[in-house]
C-alpha positions as CSV (number, residue, x, y, z in Angstrom):
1,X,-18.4,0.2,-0.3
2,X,-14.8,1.5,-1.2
3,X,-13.6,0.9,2.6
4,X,-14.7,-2.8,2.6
5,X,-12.5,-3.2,-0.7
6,X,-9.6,-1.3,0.8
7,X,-10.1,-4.0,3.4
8,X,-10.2,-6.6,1.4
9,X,-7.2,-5.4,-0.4
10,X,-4.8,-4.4,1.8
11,X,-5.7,-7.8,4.3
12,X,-4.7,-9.3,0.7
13,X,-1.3,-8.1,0.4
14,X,-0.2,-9.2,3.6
15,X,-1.5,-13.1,3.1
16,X,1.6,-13.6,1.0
17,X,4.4,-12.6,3.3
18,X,2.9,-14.9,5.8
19,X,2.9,-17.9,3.0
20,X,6.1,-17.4,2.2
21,X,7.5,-18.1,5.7
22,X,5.1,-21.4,5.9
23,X,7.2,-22.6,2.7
24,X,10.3,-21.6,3.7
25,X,9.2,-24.1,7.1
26,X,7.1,-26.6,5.6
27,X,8.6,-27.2,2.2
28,X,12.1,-26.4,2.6
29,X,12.1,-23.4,0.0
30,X,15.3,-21.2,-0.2
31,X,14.5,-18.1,1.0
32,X,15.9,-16.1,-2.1
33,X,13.1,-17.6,-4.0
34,X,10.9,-15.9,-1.6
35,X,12.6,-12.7,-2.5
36,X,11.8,-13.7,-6.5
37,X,8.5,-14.0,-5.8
38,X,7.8,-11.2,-3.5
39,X,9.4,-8.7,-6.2
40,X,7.4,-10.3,-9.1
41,X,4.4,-9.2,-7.2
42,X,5.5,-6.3,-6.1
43,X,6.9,-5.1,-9.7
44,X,4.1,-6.0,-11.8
45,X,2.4,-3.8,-9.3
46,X,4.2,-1.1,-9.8
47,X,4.4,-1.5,-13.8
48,X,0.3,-1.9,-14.0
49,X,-0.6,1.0,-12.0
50,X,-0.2,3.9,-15.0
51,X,-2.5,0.9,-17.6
52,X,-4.9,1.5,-14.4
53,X,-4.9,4.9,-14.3
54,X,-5.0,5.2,-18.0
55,X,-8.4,3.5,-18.0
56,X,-9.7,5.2,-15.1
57,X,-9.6,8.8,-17.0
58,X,-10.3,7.1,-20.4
59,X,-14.0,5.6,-18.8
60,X,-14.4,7.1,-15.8
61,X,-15.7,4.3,-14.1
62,X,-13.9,3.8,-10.8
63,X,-16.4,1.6,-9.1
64,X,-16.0,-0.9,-12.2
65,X,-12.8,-1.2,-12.5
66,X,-12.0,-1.9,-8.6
67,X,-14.4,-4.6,-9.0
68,X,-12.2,-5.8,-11.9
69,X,-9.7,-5.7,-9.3
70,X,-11.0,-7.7,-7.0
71,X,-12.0,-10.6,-9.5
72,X,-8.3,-10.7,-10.5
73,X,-7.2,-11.0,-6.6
74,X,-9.6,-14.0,-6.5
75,X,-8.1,-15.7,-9.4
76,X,-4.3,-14.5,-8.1
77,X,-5.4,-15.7,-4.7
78,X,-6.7,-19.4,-5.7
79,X,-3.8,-20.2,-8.2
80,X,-1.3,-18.7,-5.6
81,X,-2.7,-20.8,-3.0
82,X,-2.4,-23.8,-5.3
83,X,1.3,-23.2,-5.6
84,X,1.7,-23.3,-2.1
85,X,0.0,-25.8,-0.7
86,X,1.4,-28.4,-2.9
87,X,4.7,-26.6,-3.4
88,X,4.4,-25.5,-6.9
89,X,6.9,-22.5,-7.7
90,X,5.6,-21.8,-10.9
91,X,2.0,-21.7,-9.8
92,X,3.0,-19.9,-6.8
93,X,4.9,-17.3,-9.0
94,X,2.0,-17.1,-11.3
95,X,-0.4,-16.5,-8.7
96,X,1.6,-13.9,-6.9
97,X,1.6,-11.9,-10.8
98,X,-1.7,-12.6,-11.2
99,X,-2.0,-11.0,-7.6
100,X,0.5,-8.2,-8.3
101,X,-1.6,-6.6,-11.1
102,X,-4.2,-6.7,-8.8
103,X,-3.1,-5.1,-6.1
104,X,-2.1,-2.2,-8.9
105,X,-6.1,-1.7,-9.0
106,X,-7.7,-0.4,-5.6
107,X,-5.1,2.8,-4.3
108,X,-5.5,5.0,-7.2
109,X,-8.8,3.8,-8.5
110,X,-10.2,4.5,-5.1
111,X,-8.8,7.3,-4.5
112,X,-9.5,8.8,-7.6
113,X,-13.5,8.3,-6.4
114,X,-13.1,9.9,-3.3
115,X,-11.1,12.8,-4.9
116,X,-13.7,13.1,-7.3
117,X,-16.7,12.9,-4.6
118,X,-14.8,14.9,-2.0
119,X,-12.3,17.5,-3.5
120,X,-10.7,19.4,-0.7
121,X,-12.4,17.3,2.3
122,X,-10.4,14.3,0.4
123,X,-8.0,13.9,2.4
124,X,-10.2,13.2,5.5
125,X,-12.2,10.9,3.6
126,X,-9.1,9.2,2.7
127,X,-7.8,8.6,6.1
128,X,-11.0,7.0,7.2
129,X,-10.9,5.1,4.1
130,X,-7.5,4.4,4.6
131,X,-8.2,3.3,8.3
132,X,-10.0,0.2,7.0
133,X,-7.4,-0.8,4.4
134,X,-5.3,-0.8,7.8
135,X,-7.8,-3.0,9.5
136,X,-7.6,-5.7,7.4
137,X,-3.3,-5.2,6.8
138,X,-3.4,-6.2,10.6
139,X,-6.4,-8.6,10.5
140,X,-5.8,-10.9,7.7
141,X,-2.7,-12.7,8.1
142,X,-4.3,-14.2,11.6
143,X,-7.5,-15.2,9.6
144,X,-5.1,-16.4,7.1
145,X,-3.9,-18.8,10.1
146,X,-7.1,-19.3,11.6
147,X,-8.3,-20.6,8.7
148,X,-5.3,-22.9,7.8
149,X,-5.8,-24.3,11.1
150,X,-9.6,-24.9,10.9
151,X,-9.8,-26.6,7.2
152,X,-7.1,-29.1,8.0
153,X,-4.2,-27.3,7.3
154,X,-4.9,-26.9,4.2
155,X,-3.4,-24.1,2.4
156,X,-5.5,-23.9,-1.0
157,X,-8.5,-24.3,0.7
158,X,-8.1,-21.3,3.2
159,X,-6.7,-19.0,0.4
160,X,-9.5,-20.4,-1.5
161,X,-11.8,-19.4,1.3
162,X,-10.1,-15.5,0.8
163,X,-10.5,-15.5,-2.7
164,X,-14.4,-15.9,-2.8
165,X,-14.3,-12.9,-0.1
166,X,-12.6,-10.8,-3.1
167,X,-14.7,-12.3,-5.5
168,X,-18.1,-11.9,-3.4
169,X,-16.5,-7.9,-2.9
170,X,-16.0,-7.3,-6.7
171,X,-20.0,-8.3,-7.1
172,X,-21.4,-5.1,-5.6
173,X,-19.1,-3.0,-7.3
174,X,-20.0,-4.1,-10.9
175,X,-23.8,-3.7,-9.8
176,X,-23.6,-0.2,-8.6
177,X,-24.4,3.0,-10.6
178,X,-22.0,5.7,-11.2
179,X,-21.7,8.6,-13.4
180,X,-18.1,8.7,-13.9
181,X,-16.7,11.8,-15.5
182,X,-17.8,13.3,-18.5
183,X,-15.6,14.4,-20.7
184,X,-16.1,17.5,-23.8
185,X,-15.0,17.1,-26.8
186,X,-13.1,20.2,-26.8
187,X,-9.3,20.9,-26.7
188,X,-8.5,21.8,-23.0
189,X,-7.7,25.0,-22.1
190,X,-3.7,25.2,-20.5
191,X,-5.0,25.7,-17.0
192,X,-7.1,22.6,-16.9
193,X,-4.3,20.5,-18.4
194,X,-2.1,18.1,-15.6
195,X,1.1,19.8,-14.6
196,X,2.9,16.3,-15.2
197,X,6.5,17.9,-13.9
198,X,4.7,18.6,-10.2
199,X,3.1,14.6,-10.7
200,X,6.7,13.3,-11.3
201,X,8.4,15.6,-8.7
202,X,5.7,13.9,-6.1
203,X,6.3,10.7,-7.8
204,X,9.7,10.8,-7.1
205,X,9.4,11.6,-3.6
206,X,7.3,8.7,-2.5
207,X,9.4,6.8,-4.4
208,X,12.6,7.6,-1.6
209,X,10.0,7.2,0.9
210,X,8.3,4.0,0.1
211,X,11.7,2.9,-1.0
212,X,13.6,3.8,2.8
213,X,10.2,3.3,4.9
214,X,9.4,-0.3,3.3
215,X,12.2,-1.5,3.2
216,X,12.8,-0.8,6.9
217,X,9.2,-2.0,7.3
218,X,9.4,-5.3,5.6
219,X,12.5,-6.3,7.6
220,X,11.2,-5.6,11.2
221,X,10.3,-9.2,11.8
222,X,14.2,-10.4,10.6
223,X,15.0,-7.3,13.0
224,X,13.3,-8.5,16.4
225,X,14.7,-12.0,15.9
226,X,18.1,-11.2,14.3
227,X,19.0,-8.2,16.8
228,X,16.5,-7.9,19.3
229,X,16.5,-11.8,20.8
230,X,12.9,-12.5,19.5
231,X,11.8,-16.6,18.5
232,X,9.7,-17.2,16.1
233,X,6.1,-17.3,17.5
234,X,3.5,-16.0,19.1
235,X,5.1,-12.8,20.5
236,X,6.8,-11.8,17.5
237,X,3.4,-11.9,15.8
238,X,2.4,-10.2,18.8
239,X,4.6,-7.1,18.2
240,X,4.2,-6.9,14.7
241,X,0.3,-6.9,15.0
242,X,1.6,-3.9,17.6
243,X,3.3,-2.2,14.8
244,X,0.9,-2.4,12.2
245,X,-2.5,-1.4,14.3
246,X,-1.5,2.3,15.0
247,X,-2.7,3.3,11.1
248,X,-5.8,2.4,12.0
249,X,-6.1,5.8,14.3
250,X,-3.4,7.5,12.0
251,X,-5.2,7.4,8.6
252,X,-8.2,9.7,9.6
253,X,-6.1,11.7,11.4
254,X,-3.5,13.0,9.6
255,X,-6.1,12.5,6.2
256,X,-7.9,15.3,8.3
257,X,-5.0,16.9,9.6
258,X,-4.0,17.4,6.0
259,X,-7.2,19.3,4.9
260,X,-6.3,22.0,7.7
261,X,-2.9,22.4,7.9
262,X,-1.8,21.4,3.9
263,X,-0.9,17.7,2.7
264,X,2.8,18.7,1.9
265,X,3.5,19.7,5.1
266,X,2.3,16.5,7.1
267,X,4.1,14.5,3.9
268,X,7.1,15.8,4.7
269,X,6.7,15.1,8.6
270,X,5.4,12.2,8.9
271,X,8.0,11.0,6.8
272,X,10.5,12.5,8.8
273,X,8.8,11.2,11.9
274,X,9.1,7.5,10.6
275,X,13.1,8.3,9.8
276,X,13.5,9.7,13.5
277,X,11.6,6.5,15.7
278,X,13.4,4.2,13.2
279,X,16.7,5.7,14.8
280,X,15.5,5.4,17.9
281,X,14.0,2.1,18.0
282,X,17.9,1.1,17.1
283,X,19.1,3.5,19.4
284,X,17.3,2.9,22.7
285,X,16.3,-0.9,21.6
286,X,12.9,0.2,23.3
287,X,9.8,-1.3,21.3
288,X,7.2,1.4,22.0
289,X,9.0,3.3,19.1
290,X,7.9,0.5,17.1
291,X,4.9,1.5,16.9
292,X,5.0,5.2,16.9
293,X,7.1,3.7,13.8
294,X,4.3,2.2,11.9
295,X,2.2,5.2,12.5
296,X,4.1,7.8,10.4
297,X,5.3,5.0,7.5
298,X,1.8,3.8,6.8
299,X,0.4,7.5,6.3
300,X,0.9,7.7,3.1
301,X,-2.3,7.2,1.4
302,X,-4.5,9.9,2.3
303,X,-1.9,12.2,2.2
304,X,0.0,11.4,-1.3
305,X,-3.4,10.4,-3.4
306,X,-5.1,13.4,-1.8
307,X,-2.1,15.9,-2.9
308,X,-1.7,14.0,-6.0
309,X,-5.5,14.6,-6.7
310,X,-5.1,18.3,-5.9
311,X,-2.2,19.1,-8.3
312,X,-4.5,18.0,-11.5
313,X,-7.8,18.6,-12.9
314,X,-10.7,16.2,-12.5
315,X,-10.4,14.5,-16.1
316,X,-6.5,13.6,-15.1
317,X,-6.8,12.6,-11.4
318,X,-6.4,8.2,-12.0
319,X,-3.1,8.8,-14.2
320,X,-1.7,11.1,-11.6
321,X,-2.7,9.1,-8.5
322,X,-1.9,5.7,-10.4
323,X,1.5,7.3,-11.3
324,X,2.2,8.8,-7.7
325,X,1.1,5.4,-5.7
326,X,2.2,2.5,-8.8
327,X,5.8,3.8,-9.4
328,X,6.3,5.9,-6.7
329,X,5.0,4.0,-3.3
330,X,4.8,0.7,-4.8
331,X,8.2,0.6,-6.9
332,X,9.6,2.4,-4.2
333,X,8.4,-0.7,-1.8
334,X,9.7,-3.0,-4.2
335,X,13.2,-2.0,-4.0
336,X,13.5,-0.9,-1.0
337,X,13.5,-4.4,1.0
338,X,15.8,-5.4,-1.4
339,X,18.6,-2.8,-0.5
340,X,17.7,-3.0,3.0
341,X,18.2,-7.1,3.1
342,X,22.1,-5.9,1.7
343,X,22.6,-3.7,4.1
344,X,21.7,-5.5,7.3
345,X,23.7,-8.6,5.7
346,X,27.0,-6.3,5.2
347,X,26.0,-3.6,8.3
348,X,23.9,-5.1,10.6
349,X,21.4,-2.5,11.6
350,X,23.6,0.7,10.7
351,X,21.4,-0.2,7.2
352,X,19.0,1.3,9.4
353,X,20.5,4.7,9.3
354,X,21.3,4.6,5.7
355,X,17.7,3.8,5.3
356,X,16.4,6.6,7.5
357,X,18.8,9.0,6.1
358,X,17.0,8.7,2.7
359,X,13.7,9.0,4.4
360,X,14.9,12.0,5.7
361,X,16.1,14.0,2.2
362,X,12.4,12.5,0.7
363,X,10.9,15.2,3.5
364,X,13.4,18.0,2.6
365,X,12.4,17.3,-0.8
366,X,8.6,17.2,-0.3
367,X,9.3,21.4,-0.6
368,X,9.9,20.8,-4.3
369,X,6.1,19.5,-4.8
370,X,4.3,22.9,-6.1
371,X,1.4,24.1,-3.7
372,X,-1.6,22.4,-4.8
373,X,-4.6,25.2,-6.0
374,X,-7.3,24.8,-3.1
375,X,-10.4,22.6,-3.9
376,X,-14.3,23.4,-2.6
377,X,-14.9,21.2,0.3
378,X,-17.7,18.5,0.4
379,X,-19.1,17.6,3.9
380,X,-18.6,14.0,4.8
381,X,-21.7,13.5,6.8
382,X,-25.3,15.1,5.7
C-alpha cells in the first residue's frame, strides 16, 4: 500500500516541470515565473516537512496522515491544473503550494512506517519501496501527455484525471488499521532520547547533496539542448526517460546494499559516484554517463531515511526523517537549481564542476554522521 503511494507521489512531482514547459509554449509565460513557481513548491516543501514529522511522533499514525497527503495533492493537482489550462498564475501558484505541502507528506511518513515495521532490514525495504516512487517519476509525465492528448487537449481535465488517482490512493489509507506507536507516560531515559546534533549533521549533508545533485539534475534537459545539440522533442524526452529509469534497479539495491555493508558508507559513494559521471558526462560528452548519473543522485531515500531512522529511537523516527528529507533533500533541491541556472548563465557547463565539487565534500563529510547503533532485523518475506 505504501509503494503505490510512493508511486503516486513521486509520478506527482514530476507533472509540474512538464506543465511549466507547455506554458512557457502555449501561453507565452516568462520562464522566470516558472522559476517562482517551481520554488514556491519546492519551499513550502521543505518548510512543512518538520509540522509532518511533528505529527507523525505526536499520533503515530503514519498510514493516516499519507492519506492526508494524498487528499491535499488532489486538491493541489485540480486547482494547479486550473491555473494552467486557462493561464491563471495565481491559481497556478496556489495549486503548486497547495501541492508543495503535499509533497512534504509521503518521504518521511513512509519511511517512518517501514522503519518502524523493519528496523535494521529498512533499508532494503526502502529501496524496493523507493523503486516504485521511481516508476512513477519516469511514468507520469508521459501519462501526463497521453492524457492531454486523449481529453482534447485539455489540461485541467487530464490533471483532473491525476488528482482523483491521489484521491482514490488516500481512500485505502484512511481505511486501514494500524497500531501506531505507543507512547509511556514516563520521562525518557538519556539513551532513548534523539541525538538531534547527529540528525542535523545528516541534515546538513543531504542538504549539499540535494543542493549540487538537483540542481545538476533539474538542468539536464537545458543541458542536452543548450550544449549537447538536442531539439525539443521526442528524443530529448527519450534520454531523460533514459536518465531517470536506472533508480528503478538502484533503490533495492543499494537499500540492501546498505543493510550489509553500512548506510554511511554507500551515502558517501553514491554521492561521490553522481559527482564523478557528472564530470564525465561534460568531459567525454558521452550520454551513457547520463544514466549511470541518475543512478547514484536518485539513491538517496533508502539510504538517508533508513540512517536517519537508525540514529534515533522509535518515538522520534518522523521528526528525524521529516528533518533529514524536508530541509535537507528537499531545501537542498530547492536551491540548488537555482545556483545551477547562475552558473551555466555566467559559466556554461564549468557550473558543472562547481556543482560536483560540492557533491564531492557532502561525501567527505558523510564521516561526520555518528555510526548508527545496529537494529534487530525483520525478514521481508514470510
Amino acid at each position: 500500500m505504501t509503494s503505490v503511494a510512493h508511486f503516486v507521489n513521486d509520478g506527482n512531482t514530476w507533472l509540474l516541470p512538464v506543465a511549466y514547459a507547455y506554458m512557457v509554449k502555449t501561453h507565452g509565460m516568462p520562464a522566470y515565473l516558472a522559476g517562482v513557481i517551481a520554488l514556491a513548491f519546492a519551499g513550502l516543501g521543505a518548510l512543512a516537512s518538520p509540522l509532518v514529522g511533528h505529527l507523525m511522533d505526536r499520533y503515530g499514525k503514519p498510514l493516516k496522515l499519507i492519506g492526508l497527503g494524498m487528499g491535499l495533492w488532489a486538491l493541489g493537482l485540480a486547482v494547479f491544473g486550473y491555473g494552467v489550462e486557462f493561464y491563471n498564475v495565481p491559481m497556478a501558484l496556489a495549486g503548486a503550494v497547495v501541492a508543495g505541502i503535499a509533497s512534504a507528506f509521503y518521504h518521511p511518513l513512509g519511511s517512518a512506517a517501514l522503519a518502524l515495521s523493519y528496523g535494521g532490514s529498512s533499508g532494503y525495504a526502502m529501496g524496493i519501496n523507493g523503486a516504485m516512487g521511481s516508476l512513477g517519476r519516469s511514468l507520469y509525465p508521459a501519462i501526463s501527455t497521453a492524457l492531454f492528448a486523449l481529453l482534447a487537449s485539455n489540461y485541467l481535465y487530464a490533471l483532473a484525471s491525476l488528482a482523483a488517482v491521489s484521491l482514490a490512493t488516500s481512500i485505502p489509507m484512511f481505511l486501514c488499521e494500524e497500531a501506531g506507536v505507543r507512547r509511556s507516560g514516563r520521562r525518557a531515559e538519556p539513551s532513548e532520547r534523539a541525538d538531534m546534533r547527529a540528525v542535523a549533521t545528516l541534515t546538513a549533508v543531504v542538504f549539499a547533496r540535494g543542493f549540487a545533485l538537483q540542481g545538476i539534475a533539474q538542468y539536464v534537459g537545458v543541458v542536452l539542448v543548450s550544449y549537447f545539440g538536442y531539439s525539443f522533442g521526442q528524443s530529448l524526452g527519450n534520454e531523460i526517460t533514459f536518465f531517470l529509469l536506472p533508480a528503478i534497479v538502484g533503490q533495492p539495491l543499494f537499500g540492501y546494499l546498505s543493510d550489509a555493508v553500512g548506510r554511511r558508507t554507500l551515502l558517501a559513494g553514491t554521492t561521490a559516484g553522481a559527482a564523478l559521471s557528472a564530470v564525465a558526462l561534460v568531459v567525454t560528452r558521452d550520454l551513457y554517463w547520463l544514466p549511470v548519473f541518475g543512478l547514484f543522485t536518485f539513491s538517496a531515500f533508502p539510504l538517508t531515511l533508513s540512517l536517519a531512522g537508525d540514529l534515533v529511537p522509535r518515538s522520534s523516527t518522523g521528526l528525524a526523517t521529516s528533518l533529514v528529507w524536508g530541509l535537507g533533500n528537499t531545501g537542498g533541491g530547492a536551491l540548488g537549481p537555482l545556483a545551477m541556472g547562475l552558473l551555466l548563465s555566467s559559466m556554461g557547463l564549468g557550473g558543472m564542476y562547481v556543482m560536483a565539487s560540492i557533491a564531492l565534500a557532502s561525501a567527505a563529510l558523510t564521516a561526520l554522521v555518528p555510526r548508527p547503533p545496529k537494529r534487530s532485523r525483520v525478514p521481508l518475506f514470510g
